[in-house]
C-alpha positions as CSV (number, residue, x, y, z in Angstrom):
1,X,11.0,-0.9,-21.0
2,X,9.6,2.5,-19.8
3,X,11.1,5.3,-20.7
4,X,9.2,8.2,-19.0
5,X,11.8,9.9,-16.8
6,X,10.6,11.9,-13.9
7,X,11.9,15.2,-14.3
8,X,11.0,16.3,-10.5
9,X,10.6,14.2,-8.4
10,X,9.2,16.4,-6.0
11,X,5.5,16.2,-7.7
12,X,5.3,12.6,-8.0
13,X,3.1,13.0,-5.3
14,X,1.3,16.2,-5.9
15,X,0.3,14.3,-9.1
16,X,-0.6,11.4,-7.0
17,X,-2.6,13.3,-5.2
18,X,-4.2,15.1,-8.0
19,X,-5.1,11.8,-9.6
20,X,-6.7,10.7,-7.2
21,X,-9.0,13.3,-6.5
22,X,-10.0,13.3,-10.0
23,X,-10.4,9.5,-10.0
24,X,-12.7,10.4,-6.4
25,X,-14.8,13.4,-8.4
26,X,-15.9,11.1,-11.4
27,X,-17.0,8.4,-8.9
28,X,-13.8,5.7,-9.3
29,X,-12.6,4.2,-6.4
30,X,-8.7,4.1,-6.8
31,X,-6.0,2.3,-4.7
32,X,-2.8,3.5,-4.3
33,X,-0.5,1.7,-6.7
34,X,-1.2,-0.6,-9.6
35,X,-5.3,-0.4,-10.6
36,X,-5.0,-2.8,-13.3
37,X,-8.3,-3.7,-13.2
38,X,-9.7,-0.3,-14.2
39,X,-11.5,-0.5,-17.1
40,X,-10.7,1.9,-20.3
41,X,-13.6,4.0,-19.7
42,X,-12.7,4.7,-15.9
43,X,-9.4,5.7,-17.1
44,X,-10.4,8.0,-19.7
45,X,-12.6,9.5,-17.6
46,X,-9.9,9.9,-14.7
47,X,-7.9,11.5,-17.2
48,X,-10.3,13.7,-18.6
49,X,-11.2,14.9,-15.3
50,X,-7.5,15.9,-15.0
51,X,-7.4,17.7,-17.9
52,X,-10.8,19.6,-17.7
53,X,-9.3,20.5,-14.2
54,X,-6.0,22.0,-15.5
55,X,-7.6,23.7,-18.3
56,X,-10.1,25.5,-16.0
57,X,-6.6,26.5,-13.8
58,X,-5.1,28.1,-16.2
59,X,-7.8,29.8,-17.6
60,X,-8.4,31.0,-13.8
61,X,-5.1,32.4,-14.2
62,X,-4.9,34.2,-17.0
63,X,-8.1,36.0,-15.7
64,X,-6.5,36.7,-12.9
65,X,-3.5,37.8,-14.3
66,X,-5.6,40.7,-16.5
């Protein structure tokens, strides 16, 4: 049983969204919903993506915030 809880609902689908960009800029073809068949590699590099892409945000914005 999961037990992630969405606390706002309202960025399920910015996060959607955002993962499937990422997915797009390393070169893997998502679908929306279940992508079972992704291979570990595809999804660390999906998520990695994700992260590189919020780290360079905030970075952005404490530069801009200076």
């Amino acid at each position: 049983m999961s037990t992630n809880k969405i606390v706002v609902p309202e960025a399920k689908a910015a996060l959607e969204q955002f993962k499937m960009e990422a997915a797009s800029e390393v070169g893997v073809n998502l679908k929306q919903g279940y992508n079972g068949e992704l291979t570990a590699k595809q999804a660390g590099s999906i998520g990695g993506q994700m992260v590189k892409k919020m780290i360079e945000k905030y970075e952005n914005d404490i530069k801009a915030s200076k």
